[in-house]
C-alpha positions as CSV (number, residue, x, y, z in Angstrom):
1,X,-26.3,-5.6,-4.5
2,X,-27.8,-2.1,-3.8
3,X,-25.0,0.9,-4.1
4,X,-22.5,1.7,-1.4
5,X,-23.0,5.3,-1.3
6,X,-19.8,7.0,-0.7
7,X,-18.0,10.2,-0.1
8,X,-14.3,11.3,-1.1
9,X,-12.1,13.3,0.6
10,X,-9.4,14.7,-1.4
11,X,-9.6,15.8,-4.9
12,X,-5.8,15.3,-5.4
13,X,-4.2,13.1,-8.3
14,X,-5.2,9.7,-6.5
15,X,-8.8,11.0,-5.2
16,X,-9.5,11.5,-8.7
17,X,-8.6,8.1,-9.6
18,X,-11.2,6.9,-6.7
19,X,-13.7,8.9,-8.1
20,X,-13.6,7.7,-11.6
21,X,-13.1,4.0,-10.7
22,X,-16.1,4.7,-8.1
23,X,-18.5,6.4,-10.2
24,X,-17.8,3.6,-13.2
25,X,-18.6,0.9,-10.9
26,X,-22.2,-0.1,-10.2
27,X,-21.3,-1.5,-6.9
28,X,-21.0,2.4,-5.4
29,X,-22.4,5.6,-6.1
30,X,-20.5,8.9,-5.1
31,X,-23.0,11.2,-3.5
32,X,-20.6,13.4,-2.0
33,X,-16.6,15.1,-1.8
34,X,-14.7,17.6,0.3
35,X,-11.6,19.3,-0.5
36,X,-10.0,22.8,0.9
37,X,-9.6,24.0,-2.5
38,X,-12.3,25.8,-4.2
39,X,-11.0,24.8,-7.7
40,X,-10.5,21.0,-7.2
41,X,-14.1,20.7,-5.9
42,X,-15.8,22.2,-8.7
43,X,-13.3,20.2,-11.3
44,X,-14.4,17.0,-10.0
45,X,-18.0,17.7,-9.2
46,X,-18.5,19.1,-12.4
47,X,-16.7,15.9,-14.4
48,X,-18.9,13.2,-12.3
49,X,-22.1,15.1,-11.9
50,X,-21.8,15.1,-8.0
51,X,-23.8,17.7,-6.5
52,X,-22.6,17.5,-2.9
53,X,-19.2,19.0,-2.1
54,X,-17.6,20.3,0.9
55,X,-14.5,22.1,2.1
56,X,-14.1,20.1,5.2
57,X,-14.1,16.4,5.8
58,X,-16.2,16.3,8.9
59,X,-18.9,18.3,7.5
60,X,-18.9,15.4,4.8
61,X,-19.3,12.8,7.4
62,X,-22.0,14.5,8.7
63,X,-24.3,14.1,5.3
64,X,-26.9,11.2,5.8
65,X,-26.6,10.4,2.3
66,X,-22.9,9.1,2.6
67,X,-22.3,5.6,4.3
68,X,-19.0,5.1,3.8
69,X,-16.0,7.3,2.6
70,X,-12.5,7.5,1.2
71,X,-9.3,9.3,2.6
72,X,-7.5,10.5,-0.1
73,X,-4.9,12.9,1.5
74,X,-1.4,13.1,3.1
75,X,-1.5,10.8,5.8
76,X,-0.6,13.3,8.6
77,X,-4.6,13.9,9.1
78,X,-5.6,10.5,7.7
79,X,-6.2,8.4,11.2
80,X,-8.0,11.7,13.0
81,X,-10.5,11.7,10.2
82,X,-10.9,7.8,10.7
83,X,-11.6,8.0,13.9
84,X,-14.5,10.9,13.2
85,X,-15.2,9.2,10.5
86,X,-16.0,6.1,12.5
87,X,-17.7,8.2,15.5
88,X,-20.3,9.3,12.6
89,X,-20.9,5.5,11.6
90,X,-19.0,6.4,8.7
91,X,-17.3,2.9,7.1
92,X,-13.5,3.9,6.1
93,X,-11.2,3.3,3.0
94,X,-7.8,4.6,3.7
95,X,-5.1,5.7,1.2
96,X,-1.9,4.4,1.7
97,X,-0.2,4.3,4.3
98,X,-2.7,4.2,6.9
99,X,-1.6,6.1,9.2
100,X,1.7,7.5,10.7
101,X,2.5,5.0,13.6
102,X,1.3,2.1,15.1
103,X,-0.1,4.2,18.2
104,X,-2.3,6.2,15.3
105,X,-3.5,2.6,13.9
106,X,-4.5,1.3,17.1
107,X,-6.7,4.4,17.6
108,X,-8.0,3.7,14.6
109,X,-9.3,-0.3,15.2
110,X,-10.5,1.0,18.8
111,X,-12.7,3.9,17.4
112,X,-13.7,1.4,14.1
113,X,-16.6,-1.1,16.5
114,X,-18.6,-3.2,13.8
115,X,-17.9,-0.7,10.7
116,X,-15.8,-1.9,8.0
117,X,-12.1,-0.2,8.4
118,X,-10.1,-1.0,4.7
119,X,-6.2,0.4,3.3
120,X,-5.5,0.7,-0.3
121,X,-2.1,-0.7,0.6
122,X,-3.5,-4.0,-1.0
123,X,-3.5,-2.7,-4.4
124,X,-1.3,-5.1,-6.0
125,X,-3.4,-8.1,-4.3
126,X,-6.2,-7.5,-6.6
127,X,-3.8,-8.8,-9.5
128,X,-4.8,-12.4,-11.0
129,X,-0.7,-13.1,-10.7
130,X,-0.7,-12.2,-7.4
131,X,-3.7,-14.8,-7.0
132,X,-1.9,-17.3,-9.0
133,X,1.2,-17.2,-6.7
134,X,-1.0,-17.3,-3.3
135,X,-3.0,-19.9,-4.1
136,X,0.6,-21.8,-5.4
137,X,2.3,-21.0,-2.2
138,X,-0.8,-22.3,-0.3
139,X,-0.3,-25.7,-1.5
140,X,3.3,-26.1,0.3
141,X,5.7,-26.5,-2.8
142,X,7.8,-24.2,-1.4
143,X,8.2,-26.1,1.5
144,X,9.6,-24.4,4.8
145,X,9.7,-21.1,3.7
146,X,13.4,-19.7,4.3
147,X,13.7,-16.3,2.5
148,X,11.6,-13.6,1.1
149,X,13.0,-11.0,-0.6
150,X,12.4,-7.3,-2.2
151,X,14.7,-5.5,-4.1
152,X,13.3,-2.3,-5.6
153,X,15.8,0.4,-7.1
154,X,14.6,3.1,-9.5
155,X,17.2,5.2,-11.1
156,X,17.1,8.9,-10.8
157,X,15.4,10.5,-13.7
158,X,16.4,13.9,-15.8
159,X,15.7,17.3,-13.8
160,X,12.0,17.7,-13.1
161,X,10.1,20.0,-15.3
162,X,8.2,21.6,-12.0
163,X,8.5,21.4,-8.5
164,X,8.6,17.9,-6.5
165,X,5.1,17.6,-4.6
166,X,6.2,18.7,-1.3
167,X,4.3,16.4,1.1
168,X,6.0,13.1,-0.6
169,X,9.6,12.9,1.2
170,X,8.1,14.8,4.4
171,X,8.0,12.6,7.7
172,X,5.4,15.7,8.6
173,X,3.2,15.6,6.1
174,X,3.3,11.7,4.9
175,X,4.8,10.0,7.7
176,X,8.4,9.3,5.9
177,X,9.4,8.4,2.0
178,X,9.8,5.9,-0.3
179,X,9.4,3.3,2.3
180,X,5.7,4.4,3.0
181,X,4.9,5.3,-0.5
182,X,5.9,2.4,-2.1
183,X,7.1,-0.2,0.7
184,X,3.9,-0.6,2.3
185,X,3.1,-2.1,-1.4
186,X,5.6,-4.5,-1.0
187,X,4.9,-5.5,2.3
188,X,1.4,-6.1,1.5
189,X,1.8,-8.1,-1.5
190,X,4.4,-10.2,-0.3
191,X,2.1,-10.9,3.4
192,X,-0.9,-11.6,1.4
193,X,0.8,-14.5,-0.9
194,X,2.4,-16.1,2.3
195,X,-1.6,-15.9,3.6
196,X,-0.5,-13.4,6.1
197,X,1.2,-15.8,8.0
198,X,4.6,-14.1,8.6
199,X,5.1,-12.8,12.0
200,X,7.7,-10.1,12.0
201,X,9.6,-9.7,15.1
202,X,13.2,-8.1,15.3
203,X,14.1,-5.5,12.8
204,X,17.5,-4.3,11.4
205,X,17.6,-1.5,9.2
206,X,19.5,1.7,7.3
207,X,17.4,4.5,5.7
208,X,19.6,7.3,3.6
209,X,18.3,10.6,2.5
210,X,18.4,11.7,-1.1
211,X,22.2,12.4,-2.5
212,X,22.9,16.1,-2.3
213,X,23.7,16.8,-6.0
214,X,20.5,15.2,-7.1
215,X,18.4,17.5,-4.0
216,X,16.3,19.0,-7.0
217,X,14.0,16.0,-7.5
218,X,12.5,16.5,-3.8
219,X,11.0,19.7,-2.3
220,X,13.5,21.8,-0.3
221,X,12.1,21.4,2.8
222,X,11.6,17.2,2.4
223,X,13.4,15.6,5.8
224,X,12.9,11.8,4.7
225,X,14.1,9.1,2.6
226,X,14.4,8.3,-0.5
227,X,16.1,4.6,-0.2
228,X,16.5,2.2,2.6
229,X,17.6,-1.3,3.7
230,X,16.2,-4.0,6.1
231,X,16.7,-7.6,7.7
232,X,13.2,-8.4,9.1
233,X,13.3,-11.7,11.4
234,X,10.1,-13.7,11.7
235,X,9.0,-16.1,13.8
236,X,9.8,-19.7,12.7
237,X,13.1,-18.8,11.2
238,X,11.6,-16.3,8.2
239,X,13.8,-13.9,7.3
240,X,12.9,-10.7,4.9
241,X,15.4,-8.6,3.6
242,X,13.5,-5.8,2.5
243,X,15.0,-3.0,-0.1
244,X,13.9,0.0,-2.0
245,X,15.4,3.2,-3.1
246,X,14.3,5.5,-5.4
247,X,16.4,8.8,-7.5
248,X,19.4,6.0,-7.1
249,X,22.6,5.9,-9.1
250,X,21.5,2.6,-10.0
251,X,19.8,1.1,-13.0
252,X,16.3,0.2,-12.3
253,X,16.0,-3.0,-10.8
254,X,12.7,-5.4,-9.6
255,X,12.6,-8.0,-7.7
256,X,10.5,-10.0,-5.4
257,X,10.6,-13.8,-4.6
258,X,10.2,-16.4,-1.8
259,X,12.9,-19.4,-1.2
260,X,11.6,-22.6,0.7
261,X,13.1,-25.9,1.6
262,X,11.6,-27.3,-1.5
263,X,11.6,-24.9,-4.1
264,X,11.7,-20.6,-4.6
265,X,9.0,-18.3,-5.9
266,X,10.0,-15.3,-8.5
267,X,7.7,-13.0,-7.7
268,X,6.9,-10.2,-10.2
269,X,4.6,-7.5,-8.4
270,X,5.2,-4.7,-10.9
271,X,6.5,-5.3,-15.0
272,X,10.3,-5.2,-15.3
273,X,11.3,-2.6,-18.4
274,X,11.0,-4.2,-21.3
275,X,10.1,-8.1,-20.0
276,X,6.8,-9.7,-19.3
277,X,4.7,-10.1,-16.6
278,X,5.6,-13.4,-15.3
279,X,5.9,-15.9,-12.4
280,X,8.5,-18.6,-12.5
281,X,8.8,-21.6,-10.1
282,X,12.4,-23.0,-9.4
283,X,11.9,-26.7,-8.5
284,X,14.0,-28.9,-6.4
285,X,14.5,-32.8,-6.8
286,X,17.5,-35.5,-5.7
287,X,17.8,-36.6,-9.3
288,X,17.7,-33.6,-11.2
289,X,18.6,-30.6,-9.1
290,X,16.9,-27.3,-9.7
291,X,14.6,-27.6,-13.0
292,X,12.2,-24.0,-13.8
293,X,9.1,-23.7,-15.4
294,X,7.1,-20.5,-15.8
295,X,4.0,-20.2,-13.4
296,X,1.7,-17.9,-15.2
297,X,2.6,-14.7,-17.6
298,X,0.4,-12.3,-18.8
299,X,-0.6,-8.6,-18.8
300,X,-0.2,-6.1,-15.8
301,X,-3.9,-5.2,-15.4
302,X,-3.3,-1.5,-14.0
303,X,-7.0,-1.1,-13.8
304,X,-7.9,-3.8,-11.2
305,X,-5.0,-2.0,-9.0
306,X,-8.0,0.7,-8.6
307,X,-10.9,-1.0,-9.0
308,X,-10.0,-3.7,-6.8
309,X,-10.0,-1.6,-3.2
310,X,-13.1,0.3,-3.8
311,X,-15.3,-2.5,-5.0
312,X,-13.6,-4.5,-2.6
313,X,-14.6,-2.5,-0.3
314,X,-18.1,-2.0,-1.2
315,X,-18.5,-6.2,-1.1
316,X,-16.8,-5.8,2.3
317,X,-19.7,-3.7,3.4
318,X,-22.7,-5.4,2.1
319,X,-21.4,-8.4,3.0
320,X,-20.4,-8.3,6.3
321,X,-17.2,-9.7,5.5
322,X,-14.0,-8.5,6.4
323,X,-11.9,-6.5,3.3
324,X,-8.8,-7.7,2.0
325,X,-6.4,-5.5,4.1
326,X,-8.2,-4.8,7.1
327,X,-7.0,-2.0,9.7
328,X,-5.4,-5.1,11.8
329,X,-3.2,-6.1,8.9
330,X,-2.2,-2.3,8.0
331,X,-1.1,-2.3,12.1
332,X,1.1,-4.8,11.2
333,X,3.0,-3.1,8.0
334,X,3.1,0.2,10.1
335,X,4.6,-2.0,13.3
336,X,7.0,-3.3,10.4
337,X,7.4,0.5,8.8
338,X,7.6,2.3,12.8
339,X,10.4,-1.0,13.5
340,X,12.8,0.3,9.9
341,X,12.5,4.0,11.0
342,X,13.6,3.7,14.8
343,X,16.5,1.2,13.7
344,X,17.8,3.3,11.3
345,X,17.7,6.3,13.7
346,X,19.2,4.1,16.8
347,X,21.4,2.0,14.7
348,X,20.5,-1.3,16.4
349,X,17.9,-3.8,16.2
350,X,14.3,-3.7,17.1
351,X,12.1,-5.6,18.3
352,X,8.5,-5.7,17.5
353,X,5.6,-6.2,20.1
């Protein structure tokens, strides 16, 4: 298929990962990038031979050479830029998370019209376990799916060698903490093996800043959290209960899985320390009880974590097909995400509509 040709904005640490999984792929060709900072433009344009750079976004949306581009920067300008984007026929790839609330999101689909409107939320979709497990659950072994649970807690590390990014525990600047940095993975993941079909509906939930003797590992002026907790009630009787923390007083702990009438998934979206990759499938007879078998094990491919948006993204385009996370399923992990953050604030349930 001919090129999509693209233009980046934001040079930052995961811009630069776009633009080396982008300018390695044949199915796109960066023409073009914009970033504010003088040095970070001539870093990257100079690494990938690009000879088009800009210091403001727009200005990049402007060049005729550039069909589609990637937002690679805090999300507190990410949906205004998709929506100018979009006004200049621009098609959009969004860094994660989309947006900062559902209102932003919906601006987004309503200013999107035919173009192709994508989040890199779907990362971990693009792994062959996570296609092994959908294409499992498809086929109703599980049964009436009961439970699906996350359980993420990273333990706090040794003092940081130099100062905490300050835009990644800022409800300003990124539109909250670990649950938008990392929870939007999890949501995704976990949606996309159930084939989307979960339909969230009344949220419980506690979020809890960063404990003050360990206030070093975050900038001084971050206002957001750094570990929460949720019950997320689905329609048909679903529930998710929905944890991640991270700088815990806890050892480092993964888990994901889904429990059905019939049987329970164990899920593995990222490599425990020191175990395999694996899937494992807890069966369910009369006669024998609760007999497991692994489902699949193998490597973590980190590289199809990249690779998969953007090329995803290009087929998306050419295709005239719809990309794996589209911006209607990244409004439903921000109506989830907005649902945590107001019930932890309130203290009571909410509901989603």
């Amino acid at each position: 298929m001919e090129p999509v040709r693209l233009g980046v904005v934001g040079c930052g640490v995961i811009g630069k990962i776009h633009l080396r999984v982008a300018t390695a792929s044949p199915l796109t060709e960066v023409v073009a990038v914009a970033d504010s900072r003088e040095q970070a433009r001539k870093e990257v344009s100079e690494l990938h031979g690009i000879q088009k750079f800009y210091v403001e976004g727009e200005d990049l949306f402007r060049d005729p050479d550039v069909e589609a581009v990637v937002l690679a920067m805090p999300a507190q300008n990410r949906a205004d830029l998709a929506i100018k984007a979009f006004a200049l026929g621009k098609h959009v790839l969004t860094e994660k998370p989309v947006a900062t609330s559902a209102e932003q999101v919906r601006h987004m689909i309503t200013a999107q019209g035919d173009l192709t409107g994508a989040c890199c939320s779907s990362r971990y979709t693009f792994l062959e376990s996570t296609r092994v497990a959908s294409d499992f659950v498809a086929t109703g072994a599980l049964g009436d799916l009961r439970t699906v649970h996350c359980r993420v807690l990273t333990s706090v590390g040794a003092a940081p060698a130099s100062p905490p990014p300050p835009w990644r525990v800022s409800k300003r600047m990124n539109g909250g903490g670990i649950l938008v940095n990392w929870g939007c993975y999890d949501l995704d993941y976990l949606m996309s093996i159930a084939g989307w079909k979960l339909k969230p509906k009344t949220v419980l939930a506690q979020a809890w800043p960063i404990a003050q003797h360990l206030s070093d590992r975050v900038d001084p002026e971050s206002d957001a959290e750094t570990h929460f907790a949720a019950l997320i009630l689905c329609e048909g009787g679903v529930a998710i209960s929905f944890e991640r923390g991270e700088f815990t007083t806890a050892s480092t702990r993964r888990a994901w899985e889904m429990i059905g009438s019939k049987g329970t998934l164990n899920l593995m979206m990222m490599r425990q320390p020191n175990k395999p990759h694996i899937l494992t499938h807890d069966d369910t007879t009369p006669e024998a009880g609760v007999t497991s078998r692994t489902l699949w094990e193998g490597e973590l491919d980190m590289a199809a974590l990249h690779s998969g948006v953007i090329e995803d993204f290009a087929c998306a385009i050419r295709e005239q097909r719809e990309p794996k996370t589209n911006l209607e399923r990244a409004l439903v992990l921000q109506q989830i995400t907005d649902a945590i953050y107001a019930s932890a604030e309130s203290g009571s349930a909410v509901t989603i509509v």
